[in-house]
C-alpha positions as CSV (number, residue, x, y, z in Angstrom):
1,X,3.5,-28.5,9.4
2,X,5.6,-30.7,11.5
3,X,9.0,-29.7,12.3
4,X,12.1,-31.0,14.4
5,X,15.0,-29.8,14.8
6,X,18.6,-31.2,14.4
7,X,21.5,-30.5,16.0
8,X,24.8,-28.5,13.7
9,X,27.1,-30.2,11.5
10,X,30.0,-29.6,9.1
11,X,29.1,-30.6,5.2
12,X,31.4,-30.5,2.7
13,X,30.1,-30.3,-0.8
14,X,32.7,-30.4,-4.4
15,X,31.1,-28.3,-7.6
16,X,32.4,-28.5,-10.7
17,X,32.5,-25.2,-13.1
18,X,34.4,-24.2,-16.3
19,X,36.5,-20.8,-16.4
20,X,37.1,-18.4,-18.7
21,X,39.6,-20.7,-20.4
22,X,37.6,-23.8,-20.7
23,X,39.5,-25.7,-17.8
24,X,36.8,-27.4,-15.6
25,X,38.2,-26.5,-12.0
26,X,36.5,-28.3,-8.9
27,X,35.2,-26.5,-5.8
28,X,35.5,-27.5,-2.3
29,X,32.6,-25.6,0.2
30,X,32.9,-26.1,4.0
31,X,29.5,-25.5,5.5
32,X,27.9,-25.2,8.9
33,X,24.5,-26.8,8.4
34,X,21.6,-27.7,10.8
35,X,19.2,-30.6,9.7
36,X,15.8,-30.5,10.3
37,X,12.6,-32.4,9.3
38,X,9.8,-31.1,8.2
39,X,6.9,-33.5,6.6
40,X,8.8,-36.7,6.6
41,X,11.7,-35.4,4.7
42,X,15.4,-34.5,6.1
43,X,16.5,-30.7,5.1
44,X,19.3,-28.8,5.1
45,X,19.8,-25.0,6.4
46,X,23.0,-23.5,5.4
47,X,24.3,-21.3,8.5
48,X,27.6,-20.4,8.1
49,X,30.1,-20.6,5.3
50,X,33.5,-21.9,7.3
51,X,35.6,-22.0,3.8
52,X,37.7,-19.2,4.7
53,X,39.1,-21.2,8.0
54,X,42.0,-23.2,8.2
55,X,42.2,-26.6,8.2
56,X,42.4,-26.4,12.0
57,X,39.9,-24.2,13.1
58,X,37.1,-26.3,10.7
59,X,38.4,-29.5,12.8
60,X,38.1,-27.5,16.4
61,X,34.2,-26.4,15.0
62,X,33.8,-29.9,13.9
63,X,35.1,-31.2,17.2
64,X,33.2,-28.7,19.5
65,X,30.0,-29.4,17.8
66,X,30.6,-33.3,18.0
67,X,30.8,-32.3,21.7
68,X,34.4,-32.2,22.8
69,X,35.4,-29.2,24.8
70,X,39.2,-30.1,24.4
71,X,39.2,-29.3,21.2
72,X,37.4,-26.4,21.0
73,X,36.0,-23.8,23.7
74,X,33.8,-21.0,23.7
75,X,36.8,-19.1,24.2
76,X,38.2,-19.7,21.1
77,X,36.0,-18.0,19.6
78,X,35.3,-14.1,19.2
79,X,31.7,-12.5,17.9
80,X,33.5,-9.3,15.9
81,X,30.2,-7.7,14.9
82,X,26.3,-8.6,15.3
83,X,24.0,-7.5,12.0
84,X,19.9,-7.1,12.3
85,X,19.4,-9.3,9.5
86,X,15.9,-11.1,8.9
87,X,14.1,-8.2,8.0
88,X,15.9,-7.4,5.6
89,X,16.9,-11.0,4.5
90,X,12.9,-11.4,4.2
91,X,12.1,-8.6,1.9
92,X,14.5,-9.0,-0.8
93,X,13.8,-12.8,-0.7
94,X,10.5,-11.7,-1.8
95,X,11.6,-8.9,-3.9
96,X,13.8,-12.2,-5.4
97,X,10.9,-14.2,-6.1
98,X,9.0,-11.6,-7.3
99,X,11.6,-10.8,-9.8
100,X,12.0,-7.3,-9.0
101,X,15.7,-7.1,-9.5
102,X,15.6,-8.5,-12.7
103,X,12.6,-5.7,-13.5
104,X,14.8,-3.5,-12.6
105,X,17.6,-3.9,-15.2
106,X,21.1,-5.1,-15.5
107,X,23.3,-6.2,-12.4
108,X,25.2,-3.1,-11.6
109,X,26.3,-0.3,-8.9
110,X,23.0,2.0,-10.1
111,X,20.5,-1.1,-9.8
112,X,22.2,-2.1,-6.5
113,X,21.7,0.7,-5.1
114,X,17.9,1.3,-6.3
115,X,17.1,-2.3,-4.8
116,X,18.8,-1.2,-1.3
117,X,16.4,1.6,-1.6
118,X,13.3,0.1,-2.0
119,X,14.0,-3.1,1.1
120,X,14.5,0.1,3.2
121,X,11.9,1.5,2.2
122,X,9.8,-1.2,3.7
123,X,12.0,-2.0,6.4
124,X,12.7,1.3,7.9
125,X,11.0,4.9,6.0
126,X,12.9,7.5,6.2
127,X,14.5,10.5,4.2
128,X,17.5,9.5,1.8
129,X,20.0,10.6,4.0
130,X,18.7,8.6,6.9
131,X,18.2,5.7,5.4
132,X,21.9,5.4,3.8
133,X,23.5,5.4,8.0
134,X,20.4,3.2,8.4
135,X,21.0,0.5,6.2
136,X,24.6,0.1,7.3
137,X,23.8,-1.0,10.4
138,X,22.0,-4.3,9.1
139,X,23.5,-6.7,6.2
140,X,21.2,-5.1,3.9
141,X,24.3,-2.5,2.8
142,X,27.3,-4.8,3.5
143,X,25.7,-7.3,1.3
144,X,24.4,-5.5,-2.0
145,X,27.9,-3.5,-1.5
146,X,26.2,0.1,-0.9
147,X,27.8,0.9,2.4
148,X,30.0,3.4,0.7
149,X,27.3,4.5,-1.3
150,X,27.4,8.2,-1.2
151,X,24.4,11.2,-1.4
152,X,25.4,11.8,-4.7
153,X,25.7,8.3,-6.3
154,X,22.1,7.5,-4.0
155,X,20.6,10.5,-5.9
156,X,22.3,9.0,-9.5
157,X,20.5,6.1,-8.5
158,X,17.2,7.7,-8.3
159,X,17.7,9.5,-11.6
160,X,18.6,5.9,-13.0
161,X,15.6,4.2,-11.5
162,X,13.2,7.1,-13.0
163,X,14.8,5.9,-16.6
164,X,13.5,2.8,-16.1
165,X,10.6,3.6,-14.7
166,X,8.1,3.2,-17.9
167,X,9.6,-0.2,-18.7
168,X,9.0,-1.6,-15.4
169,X,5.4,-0.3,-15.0
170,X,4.6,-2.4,-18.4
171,X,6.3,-5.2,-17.2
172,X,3.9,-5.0,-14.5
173,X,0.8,-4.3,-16.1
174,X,1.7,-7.2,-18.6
175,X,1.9,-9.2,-15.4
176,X,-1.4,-7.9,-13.9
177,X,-3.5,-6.3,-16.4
178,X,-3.3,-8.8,-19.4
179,X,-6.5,-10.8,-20.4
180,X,-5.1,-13.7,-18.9
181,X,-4.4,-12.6,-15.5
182,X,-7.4,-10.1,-15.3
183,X,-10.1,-11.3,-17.1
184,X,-12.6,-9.2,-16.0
185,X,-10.6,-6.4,-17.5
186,X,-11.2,-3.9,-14.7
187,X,-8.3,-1.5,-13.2
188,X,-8.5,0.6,-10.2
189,X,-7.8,4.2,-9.9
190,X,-7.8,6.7,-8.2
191,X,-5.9,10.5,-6.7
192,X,-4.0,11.9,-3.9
193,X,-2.0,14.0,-3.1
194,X,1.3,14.9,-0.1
195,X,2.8,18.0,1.3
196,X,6.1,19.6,-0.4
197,X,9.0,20.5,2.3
198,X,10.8,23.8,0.5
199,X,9.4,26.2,-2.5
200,X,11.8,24.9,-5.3
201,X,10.0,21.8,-6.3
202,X,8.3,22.7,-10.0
203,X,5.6,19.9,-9.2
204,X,4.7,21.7,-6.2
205,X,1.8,23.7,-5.8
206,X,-1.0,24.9,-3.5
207,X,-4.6,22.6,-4.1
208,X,-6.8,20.9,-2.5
209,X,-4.9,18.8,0.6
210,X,-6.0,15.6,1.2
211,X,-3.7,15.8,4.4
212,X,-5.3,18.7,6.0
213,X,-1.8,20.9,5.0
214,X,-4.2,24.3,4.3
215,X,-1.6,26.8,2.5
216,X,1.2,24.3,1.8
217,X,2.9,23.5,-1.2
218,X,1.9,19.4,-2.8
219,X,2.7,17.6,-5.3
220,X,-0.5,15.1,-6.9
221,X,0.1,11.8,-7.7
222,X,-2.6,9.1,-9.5
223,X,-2.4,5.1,-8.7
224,X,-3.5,2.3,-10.9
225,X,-3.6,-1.3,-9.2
226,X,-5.3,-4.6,-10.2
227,X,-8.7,-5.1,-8.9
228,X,-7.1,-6.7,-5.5
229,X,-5.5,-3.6,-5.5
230,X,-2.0,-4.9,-6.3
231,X,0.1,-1.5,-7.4
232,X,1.2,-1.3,-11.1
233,X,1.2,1.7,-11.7
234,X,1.9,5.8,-10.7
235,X,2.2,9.2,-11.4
236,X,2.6,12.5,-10.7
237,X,1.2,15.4,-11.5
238,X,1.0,19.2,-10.3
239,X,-0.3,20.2,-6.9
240,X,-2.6,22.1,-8.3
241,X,-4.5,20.2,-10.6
242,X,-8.2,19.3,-10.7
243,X,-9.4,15.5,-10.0
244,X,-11.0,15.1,-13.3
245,X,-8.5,16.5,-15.5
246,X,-5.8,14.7,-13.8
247,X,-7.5,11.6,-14.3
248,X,-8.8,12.2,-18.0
249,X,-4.8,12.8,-18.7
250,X,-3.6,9.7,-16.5
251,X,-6.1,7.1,-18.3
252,X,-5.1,8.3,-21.8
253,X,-1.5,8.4,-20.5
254,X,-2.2,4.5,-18.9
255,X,-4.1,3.5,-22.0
256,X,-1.5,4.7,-24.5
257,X,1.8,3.5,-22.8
258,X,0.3,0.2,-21.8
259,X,-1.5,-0.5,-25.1
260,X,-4.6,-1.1,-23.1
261,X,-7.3,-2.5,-25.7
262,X,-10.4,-2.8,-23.8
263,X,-10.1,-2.2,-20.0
264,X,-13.1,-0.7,-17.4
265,X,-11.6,1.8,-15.2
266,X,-12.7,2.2,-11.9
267,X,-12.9,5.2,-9.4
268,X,-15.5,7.4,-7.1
269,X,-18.3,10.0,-8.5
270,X,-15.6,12.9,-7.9
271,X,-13.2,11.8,-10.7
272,X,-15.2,10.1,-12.8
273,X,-17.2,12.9,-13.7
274,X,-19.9,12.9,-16.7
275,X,-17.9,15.2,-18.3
276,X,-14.9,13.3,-18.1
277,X,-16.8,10.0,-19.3
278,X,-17.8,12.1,-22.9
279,X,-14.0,12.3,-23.1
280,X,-13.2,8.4,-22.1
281,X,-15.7,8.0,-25.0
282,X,-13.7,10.0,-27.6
283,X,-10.5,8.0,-25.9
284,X,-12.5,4.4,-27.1
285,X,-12.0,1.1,-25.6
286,X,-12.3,2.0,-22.1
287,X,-15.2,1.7,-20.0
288,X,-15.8,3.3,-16.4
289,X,-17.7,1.5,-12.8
290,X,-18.6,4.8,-11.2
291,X,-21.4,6.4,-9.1
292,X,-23.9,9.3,-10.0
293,X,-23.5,12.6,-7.5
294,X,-26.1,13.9,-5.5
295,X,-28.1,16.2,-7.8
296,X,-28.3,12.9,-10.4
297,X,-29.9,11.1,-8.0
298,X,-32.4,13.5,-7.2
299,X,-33.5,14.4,-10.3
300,X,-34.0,10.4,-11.6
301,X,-35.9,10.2,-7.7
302,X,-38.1,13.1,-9.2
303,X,-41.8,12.5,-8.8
304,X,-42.3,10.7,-12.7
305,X,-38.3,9.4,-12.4
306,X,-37.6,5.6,-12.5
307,X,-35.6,6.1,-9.1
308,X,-38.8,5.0,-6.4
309,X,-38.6,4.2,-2.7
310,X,-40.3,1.2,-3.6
311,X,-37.9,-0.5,-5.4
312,X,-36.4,-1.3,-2.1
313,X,-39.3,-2.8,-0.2
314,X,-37.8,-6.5,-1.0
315,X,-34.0,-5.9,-2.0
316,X,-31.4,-3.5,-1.1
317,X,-30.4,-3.1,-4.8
318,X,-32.3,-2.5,-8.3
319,X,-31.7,-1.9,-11.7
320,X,-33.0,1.1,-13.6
321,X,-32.9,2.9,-16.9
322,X,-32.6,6.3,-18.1
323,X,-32.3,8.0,-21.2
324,X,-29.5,10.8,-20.0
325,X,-27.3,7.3,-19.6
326,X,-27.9,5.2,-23.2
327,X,-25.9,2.6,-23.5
328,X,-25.0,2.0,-19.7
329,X,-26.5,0.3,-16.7
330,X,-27.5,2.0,-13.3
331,X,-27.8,0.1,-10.6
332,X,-29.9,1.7,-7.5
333,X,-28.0,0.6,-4.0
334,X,-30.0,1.2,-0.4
335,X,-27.2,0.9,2.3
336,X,-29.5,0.6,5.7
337,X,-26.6,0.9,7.7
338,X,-25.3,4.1,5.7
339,X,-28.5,5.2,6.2
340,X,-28.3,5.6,9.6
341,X,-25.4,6.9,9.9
342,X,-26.3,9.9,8.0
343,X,-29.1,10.9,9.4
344,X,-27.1,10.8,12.9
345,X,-24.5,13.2,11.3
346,X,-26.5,15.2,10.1
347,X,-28.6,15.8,13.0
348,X,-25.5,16.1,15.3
349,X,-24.5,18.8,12.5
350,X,-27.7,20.8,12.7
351,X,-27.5,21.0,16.5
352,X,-24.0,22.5,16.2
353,X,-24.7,24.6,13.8
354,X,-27.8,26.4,15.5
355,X,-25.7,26.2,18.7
356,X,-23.6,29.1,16.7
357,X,-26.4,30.8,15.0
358,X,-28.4,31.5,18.3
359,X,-25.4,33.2,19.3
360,X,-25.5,35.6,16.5
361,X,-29.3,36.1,17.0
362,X,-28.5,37.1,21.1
363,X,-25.5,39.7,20.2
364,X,-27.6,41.7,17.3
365,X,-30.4,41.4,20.2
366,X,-28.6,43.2,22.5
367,X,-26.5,45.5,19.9
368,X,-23.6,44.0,20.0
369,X,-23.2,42.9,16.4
370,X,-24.8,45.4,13.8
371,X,-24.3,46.0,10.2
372,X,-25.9,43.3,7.6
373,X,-22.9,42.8,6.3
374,X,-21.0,41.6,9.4
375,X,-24.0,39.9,10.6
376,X,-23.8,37.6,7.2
377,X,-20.3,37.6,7.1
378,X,-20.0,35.8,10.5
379,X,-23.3,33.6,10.0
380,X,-22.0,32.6,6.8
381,X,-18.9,31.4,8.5
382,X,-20.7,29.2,10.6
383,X,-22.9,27.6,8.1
384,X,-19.8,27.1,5.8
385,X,-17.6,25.7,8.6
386,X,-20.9,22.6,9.1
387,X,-21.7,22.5,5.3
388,X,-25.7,23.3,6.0
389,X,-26.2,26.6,4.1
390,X,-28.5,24.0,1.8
391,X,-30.4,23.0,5.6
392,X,-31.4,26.9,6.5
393,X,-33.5,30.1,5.9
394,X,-31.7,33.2,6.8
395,X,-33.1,36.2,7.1
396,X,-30.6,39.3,8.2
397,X,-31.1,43.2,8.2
398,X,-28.8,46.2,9.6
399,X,-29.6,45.3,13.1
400,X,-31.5,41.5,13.3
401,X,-30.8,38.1,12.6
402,X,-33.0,35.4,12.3
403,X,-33.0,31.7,10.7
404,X,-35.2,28.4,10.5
405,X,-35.0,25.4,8.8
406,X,-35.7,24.5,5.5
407,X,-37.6,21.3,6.4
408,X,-38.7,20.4,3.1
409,X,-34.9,20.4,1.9
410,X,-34.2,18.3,4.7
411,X,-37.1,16.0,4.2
412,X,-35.8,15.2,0.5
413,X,-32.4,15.5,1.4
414,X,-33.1,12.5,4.3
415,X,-35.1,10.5,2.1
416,X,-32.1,9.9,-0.3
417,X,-30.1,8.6,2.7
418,X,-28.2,5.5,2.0
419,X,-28.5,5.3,-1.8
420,X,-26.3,5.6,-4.3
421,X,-26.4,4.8,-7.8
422,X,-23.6,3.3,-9.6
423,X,-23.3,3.7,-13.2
424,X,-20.7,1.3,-16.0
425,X,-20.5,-0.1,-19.4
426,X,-20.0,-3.6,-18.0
427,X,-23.1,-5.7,-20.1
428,X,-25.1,-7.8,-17.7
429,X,-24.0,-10.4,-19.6
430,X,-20.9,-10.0,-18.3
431,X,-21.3,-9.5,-14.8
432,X,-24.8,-9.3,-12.7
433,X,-25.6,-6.2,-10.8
434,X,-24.3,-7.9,-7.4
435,X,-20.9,-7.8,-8.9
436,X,-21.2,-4.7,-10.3
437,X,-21.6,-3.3,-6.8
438,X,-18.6,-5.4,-5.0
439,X,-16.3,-4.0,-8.1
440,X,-16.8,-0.5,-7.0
441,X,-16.5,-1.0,-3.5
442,X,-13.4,-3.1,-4.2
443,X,-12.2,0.7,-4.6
444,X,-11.1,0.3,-1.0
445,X,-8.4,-1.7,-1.9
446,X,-6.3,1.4,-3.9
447,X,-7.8,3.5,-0.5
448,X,-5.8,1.2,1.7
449,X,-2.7,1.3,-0.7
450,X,-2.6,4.9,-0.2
451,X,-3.0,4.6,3.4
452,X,-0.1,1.7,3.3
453,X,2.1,3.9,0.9
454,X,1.7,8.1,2.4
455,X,1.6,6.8,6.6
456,X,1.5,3.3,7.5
457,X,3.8,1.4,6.0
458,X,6.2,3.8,3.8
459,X,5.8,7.4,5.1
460,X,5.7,8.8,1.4
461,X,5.1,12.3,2.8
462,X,6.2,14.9,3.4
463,X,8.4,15.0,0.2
464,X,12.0,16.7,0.8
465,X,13.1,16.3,-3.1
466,X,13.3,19.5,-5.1
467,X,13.8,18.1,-8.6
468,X,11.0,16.5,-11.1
469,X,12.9,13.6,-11.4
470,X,13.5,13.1,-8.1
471,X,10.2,13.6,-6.7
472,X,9.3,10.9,-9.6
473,X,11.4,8.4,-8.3
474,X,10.8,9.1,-4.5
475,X,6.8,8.4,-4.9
476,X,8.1,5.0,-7.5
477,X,10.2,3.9,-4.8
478,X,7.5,4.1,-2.5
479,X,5.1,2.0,-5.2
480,X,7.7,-0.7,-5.6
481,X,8.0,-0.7,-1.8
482,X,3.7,-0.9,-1.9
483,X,4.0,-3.8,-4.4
484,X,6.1,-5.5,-1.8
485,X,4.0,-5.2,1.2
486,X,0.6,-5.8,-0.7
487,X,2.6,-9.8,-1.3
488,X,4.2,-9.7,2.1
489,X,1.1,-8.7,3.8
490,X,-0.8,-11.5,2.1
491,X,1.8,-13.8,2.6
492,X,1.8,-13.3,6.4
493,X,-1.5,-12.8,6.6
494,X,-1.3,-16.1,9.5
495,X,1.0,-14.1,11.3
496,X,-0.9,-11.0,11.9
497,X,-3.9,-9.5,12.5
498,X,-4.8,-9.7,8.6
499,X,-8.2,-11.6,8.0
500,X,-7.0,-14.4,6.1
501,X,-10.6,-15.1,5.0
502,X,-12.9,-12.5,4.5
503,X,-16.5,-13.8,4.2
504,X,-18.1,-12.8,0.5
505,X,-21.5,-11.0,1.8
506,X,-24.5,-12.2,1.0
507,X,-25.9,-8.8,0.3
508,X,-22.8,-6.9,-1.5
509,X,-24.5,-3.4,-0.5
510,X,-24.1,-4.5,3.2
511,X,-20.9,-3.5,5.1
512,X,-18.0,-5.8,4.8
513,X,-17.6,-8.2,7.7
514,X,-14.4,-9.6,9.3
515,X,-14.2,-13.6,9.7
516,X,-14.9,-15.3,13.0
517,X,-11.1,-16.7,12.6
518,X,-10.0,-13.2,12.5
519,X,-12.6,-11.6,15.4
520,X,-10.8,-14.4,17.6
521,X,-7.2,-13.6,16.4
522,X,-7.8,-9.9,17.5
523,X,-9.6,-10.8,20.7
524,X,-7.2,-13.3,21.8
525,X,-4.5,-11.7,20.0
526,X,-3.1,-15.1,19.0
527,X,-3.1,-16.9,15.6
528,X,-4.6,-20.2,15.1
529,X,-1.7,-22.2,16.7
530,X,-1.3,-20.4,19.8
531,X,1.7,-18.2,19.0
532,X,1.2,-14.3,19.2
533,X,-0.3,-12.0,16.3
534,X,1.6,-9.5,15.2
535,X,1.3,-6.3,12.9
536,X,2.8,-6.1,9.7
537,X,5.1,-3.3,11.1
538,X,5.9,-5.4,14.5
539,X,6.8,-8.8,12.3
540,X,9.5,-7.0,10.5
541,X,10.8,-5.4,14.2
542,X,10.7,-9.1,15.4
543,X,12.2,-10.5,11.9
544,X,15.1,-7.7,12.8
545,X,16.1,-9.3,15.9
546,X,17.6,-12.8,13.3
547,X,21.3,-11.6,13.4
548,X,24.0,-12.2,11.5
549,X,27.3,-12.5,13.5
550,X,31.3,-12.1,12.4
551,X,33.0,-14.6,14.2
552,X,36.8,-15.3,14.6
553,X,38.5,-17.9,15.8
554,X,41.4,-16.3,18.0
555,X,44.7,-17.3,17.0
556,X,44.3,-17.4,13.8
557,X,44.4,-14.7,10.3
558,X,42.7,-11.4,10.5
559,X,40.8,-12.8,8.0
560,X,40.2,-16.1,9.1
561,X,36.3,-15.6,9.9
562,X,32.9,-16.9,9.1
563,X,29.4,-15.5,9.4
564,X,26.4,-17.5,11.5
565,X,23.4,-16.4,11.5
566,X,21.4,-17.0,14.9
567,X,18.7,-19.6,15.6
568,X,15.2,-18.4,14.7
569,X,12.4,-18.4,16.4
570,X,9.2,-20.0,15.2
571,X,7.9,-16.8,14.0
572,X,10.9,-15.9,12.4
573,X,11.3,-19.3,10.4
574,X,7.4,-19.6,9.6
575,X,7.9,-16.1,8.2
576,X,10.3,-17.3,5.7
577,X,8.1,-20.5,4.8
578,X,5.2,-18.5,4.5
579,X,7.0,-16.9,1.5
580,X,8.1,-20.2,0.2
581,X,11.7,-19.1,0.5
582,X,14.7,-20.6,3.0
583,X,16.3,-18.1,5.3
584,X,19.9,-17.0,3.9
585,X,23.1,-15.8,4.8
586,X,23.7,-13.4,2.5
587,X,21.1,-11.5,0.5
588,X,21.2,-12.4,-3.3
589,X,20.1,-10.1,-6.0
590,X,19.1,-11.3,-9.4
């Protein structure tokens, strides 16, 4: 995309509007412009607005720019105040375009306030409080008007944002989820969960930790996306509550509120449980991608079961039948690779773990450990810490202990390695087994979500908010804020280390490959034309650095001032093309 650029000028441009009493009154704007062109054709970028100047001081800038130092001089001129601006500046251009103001609701203080809140949420994570001395210090606050916003009115904000929050999620699903824009009808979903700060919090309780917080209080919270993983929708539940029954409550919730007539959900073996599929039956008119657990595997790979080793002699993939699943397709998947990798772990786990039982043989040897029940209380610790009570034989008395392996458990256990079965109501007529399979490994894109939304990009956790409604709104912020990135990211996917073109595999049960464009950008650390990759989170650091800056002209009103913002850099200007939008001076809301 060719590009040159053009030295400043002073534009003036007359509009014409009708007021309140039906008079048409003419407007006179004095801009600061720079010219540029970009594929044959001459454009305009608006830098300054110089209407508030004197007739004087828009001659000196005129003069000074036409290159005559007599008229004006550098010291004429005072910077008052420098703003971090582009980061900002991008995100709610694309919050713009996106139309996530409007989403929001009606122009207003509580809506102004809620936007401000999720651009800062991208920008720059942090608590509430944080984030309000945060945002003052870029245009983000001086131009939604929110730099007096207080604690109080920031917390009103929330409780206003929570209101709206059912509205915007249909909006959204309409968007995403409709027949038109998801044909294949498929919706991803799946659980996690963040740690509580405080004990007030009614949401908050102690469960199962996907953060490793053992004996802290969390809070549980359910995503649905489109199958690119595009966030549409949350919620959150009790700490405390069971995978399957939090998402047998969430897909009636989803299917009710969004009026979702036929739609496949799709999540992992652990959520999607049989039981919970007897209940998504009952529910009617949604369907499930999903994978059988271990002891469903083994029993269709039983001696007389349809589930043979030589199904995968010429393909990694094969469909079967059962009559435990009528009405369904299973689809066998042999993952080589996966394989391998298994059978390394586990041998690396068996090694540690009769590394620790030896030692219990040697002390009730020499007398230092007696008693059979402290003998199995510690060897049970051991095999529980490595998972391989399944893998071993113990035999303990009052003063002996002594194990072996159960090598025919391990034998069938390592003859499953790599397979997994994945079961759905999607007809083959509808989509071939190969597509099946990418659908539920497409469940990687809600993974990374959560990844983007509880550390990398938006630091959900830990949660400092004490109310329901509050802790509601903190984790939609945070989803709104996801929705943005997941377009920003794929926007700027040239820019950064993204892989702009991921190669469709040829088998879909291999592992997913990165491009050789995107093996070079990372080696090289460059981008196809030579200029330097970034991360998502160093773009924004770099888009921070375009400035806005107050400047006066001395000897003239207090107010007699206009705002330029600073030349950008190729980066920084590709950025903003990349998201089709022009870089402003002042961020818009609408």
């Amino acid at each position: 995309m060719a590009r040159t650029t053009q030295a400043m000028h002073v534009a003036r441009t007359k509009s014409r509007r009708v007021n309140k009493a039906g008079e048409t009154v003419e407007y006179e704007s004095v801009l600061l412009r720079r010219s540029f062109r970009q594929d044959g054709k001459v454009k305009h970028e608006t830098l300054a607005n110089l209407s508030a100047l004197p007739e004087p001081a828009i001659e000196a800038v005129r003069g000074a720019l036409a290159g005559n130092p007599a008229v004006f001089s550098a010291e004429g001129l005072e910077v008052v105040r420098s703003l971090p601006h582009g980061h900002v500046a991008a995100v709610a251009a694309q919050a713009k375009a996106l139309g996530m103001p409007a989403l929001l609701g009606r122009a207003g203080r509580m809506r102004d306030i809620a936007v401000a809140l999720v651009i800062a949420r991208v920008c720059r994570p942090a608590s509430k409080l944080a984030t309000t001395r945060w945002w003052t210090d870029t245009t983000l606050a001086e131009d939604l008007g929110v730099a007096d916003a207080t604690t109080d009115e920031v917390y009103a904000a929330m409780d206003w944002l929570a209101g709206r929050q059912e509205a915007l999620e249909k909006a959204l699903a309409s968007r995403h989820l409709s027949e038109e824009a998801n044909p294949d009808r498929l919706a991803l979903f799946d659980l996690s969960s963040s740690w509580v700060t405080g004990h007030k919090c009614p949401l908050a309780a102690r469960g199962y930790s996907r953060d490793g917080k053992k004996g802290l209080e969390q809070i549980e919270y359910g995503l649905l996306t489109d199958p690119h993983g595009r966030p549409v929708s949350v919620r959150v539940v009790p700490g405390n509550t069971a995978d399957p029954t939090a998402f047998e409550d969430l897909a009636a919730d989803f299917k009710t509120r969004y009026r979702l007539g036929e739609m496949v959900m799709v999540g992992d073996r652990g959520m999607i449980t049989s039981a919970r599929i007897e209940q998504l039956k009952e529910l009617g008119g949604l369907g499930w991608v999903t994978a059988l657990r271990a002891p469903a595997i083994m029993a269709l790979a039983a001696e007389n079961g349809p589930l043979q080793m030589s199904l995968f002699d010429q393909t990694d993939l094969a469909e079967i039948s059962h009559p435990d699943y009528p009405g369904e397709r299973l689809i066998a998947c042999r993952n080589p690779a996966l394989a391998a990798e298994r059978a390394r772990k586990r041998g690396e786990l068996l090694t540690a773990t009769e590394t620790e039982l030896v030692k219990i043989t040697a002390a009730a040897e020499a007398g230092r450990l007696q008693d059979a029940g402290k003998i199995g209380l510690r060897a049970g610790k051991v095999i529980g810490r490595y998972k391989m009570e399944k893998h071993y034989r113990l035999t303990i008395t009052e003063t002996s202990f002594t194990f072996a392996r159960d090598e025919e458990q391990i034998a069938a256990e390592a003859a499953l390695d790599g397979i997994y079965i994945i079961r759905t109501t999607i007809q083959d007529t509808h989509m071939d087994a190969a597509r099946v399979v990418a659908t539920y490994k497409s469940l990687a894109n809600v993974e990374r979500d959560f990844r983007s939304i509880k550390a990398i990009d938006l630091q959900l956790r830990p949660v400092h908010h004490y109310t329901e409604t509050r802790v509601r709104a903190h984790v939609f912020i945070c989803m709104l804020a996801a929705y943005l990135t997941w377009h920003l990211r794929k926007a700027w996917a040239p820019l950064t280390f993204t892989d702009e073109h991921r190669p469709e595999p040829e088998n879909p049960v291999a592992p997913a490959a990165r491009s050789t464009a995107a093996q070079t950008k990372a080696s090289r650390r460059t981008t196809a034309d030579g200029q330097p990759a970034y991360s998502f989170r160093s773009l924004l650091d770099h888009l921070g650095t375009l400035t806005r800056n107050r400047l006066h002209v001395n000897g003239t009103g207090k107010n007699a001032g206009f705002d330029l913002v600073t030349t950008p850099t190729p980066i920084q200007r590709q950025a903003f093309e990349l998201i089709g939008q022009p870089i402003p001076t002042t961020i818009g809301g609408k």
